[in-house]
N, C-alpha and C positions, 0 to 999 in steps of 0.2 A: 749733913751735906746741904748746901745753898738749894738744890735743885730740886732737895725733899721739901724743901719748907716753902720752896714757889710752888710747888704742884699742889702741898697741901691745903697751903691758901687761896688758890685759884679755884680748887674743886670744894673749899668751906661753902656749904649750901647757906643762902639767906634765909630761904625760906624751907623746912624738912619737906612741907609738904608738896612744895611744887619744884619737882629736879628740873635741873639746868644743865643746858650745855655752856659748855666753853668755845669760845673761838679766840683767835688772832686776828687782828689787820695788821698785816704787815707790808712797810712802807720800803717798797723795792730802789725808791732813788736813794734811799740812806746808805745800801752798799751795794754793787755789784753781782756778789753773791749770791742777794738774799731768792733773786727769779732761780739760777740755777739749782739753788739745793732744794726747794719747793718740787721746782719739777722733776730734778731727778730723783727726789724720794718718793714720786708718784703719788703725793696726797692729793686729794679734790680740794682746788681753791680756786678760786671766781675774782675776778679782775670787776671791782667797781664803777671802772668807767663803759661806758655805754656804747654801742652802735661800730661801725667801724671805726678803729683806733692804730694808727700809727704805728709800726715795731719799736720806733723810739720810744711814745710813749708808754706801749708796751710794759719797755726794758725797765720804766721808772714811775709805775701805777701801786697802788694802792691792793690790795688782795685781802679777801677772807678768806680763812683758810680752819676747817673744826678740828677741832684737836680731840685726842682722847687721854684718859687720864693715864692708862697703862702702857701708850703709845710710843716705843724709840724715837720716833721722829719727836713728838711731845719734849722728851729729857732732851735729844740730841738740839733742837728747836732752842730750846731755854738754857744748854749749856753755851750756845755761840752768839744768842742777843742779848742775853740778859745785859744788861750796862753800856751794849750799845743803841741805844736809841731806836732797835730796829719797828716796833707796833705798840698796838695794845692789844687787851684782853677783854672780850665780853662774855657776858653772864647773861644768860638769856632761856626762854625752855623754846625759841621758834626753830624751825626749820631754817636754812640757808637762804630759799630765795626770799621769804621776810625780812631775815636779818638785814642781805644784801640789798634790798630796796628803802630798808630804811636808812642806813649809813648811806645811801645813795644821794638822800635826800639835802645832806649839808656840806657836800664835796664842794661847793662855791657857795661862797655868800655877795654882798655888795658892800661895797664900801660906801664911805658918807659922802660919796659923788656918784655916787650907782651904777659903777663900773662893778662887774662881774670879774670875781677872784675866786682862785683856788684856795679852798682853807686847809690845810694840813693837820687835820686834827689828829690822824690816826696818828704824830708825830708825841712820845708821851710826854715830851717839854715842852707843845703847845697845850696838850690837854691837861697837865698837871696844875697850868696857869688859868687855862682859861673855865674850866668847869667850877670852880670856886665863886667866880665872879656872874655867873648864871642868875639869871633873876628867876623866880617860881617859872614864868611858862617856857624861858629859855629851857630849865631843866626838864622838864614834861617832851619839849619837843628831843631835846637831846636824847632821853633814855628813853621815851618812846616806848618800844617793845620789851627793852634790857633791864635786866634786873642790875646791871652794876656795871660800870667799865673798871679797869686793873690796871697797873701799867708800875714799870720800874720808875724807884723815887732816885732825886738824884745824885750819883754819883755809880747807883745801881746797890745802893744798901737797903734797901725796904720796897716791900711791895706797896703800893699805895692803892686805898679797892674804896671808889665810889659809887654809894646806892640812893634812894630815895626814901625817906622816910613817912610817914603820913603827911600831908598837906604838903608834897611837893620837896620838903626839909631836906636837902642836903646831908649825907653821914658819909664822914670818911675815917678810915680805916687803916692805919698805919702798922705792917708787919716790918719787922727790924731783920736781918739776913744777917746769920754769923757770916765772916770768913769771906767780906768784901772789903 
């Protein structure tokens, strides 16, 4: 089943020795849904934007949210995004409010007139593009504390799992999904 071999891949330890959590960012403006099923499943997830914040924007922010491997919400989560665009996947051993301060960090970048933009990265068709094209300290800042981000390839046939190799090196990792 599609759902065994996400899960199996998402919890493939990098490293035996140092265990890793899993999280989601999942990006609420992609569907409507994705704020209610969250809250109505009662799991802990944390809205990345900061300070008082708008219901609108609310309705269409950005969320970590930690998964567990044997979790229904986990399967239930991965049988209704997978292939829609809805986040990604990090690999990490930190705690939430680490995690959450560091993705916090490149929610905006500046454009080459130094206007202040929104980057959609938790998006996995901006970040299947854009992590590739990372220079060494781009990726350093990117992964930061994570030992990998994950995220559906696309059409939604492969997991795709980027880590960091010595000296900063780029590895990416291509899982193929029967039965999409």
């Amino acid at each position: 089943m599609q759902v065994e071999a996400i899960i199996e891949a998402l919890w493939q330890p990098l490293d035996p020795r140092a265990p890793s959590e899993v999280y989601a960012i999942l990006d609420a403006a992609r569907d409507p849904g994705i704020l209610p099923f969250v809250v109505g499943k009662g799991v802990r997830h944390e809205c990345l934007y900061e300070g008082p914040v708008p219901r609108e924007l609310l309705d269409v922010a950005p969320y970590l949210v930690p998964l567990q491997r044997e979790s229904p919400f986990t399967r239930e989560l991965l049988e209704r995004a997978w292939g829609q665009s809805w986040g990604l996947f990090l690999m990490t051993s930190e705690d939430v409010p680490t995690v959450r301060r560091h993705l916090r960090r490149f929610l905006k970048v500046k454009d080459e007139q130094g206007r202040r933009l929104y980057f959609r990265y938790y998006d996995p068709r901006v970040m299947r593009v854009y992590l590739p094209t990372c220079n060494e300290d781009e990726r350093e800042f990117i992964f930061g504390p994570l030992q990998a981000w994950s995220m559906e390839g696309p059409g939604g046939t492969a997991l795709l799992r980027y880590s960091l190799g010595e000296h900063a090196e780029m590895r990416e990792q291509t899982e193929q999904l029967a039965g999409r």
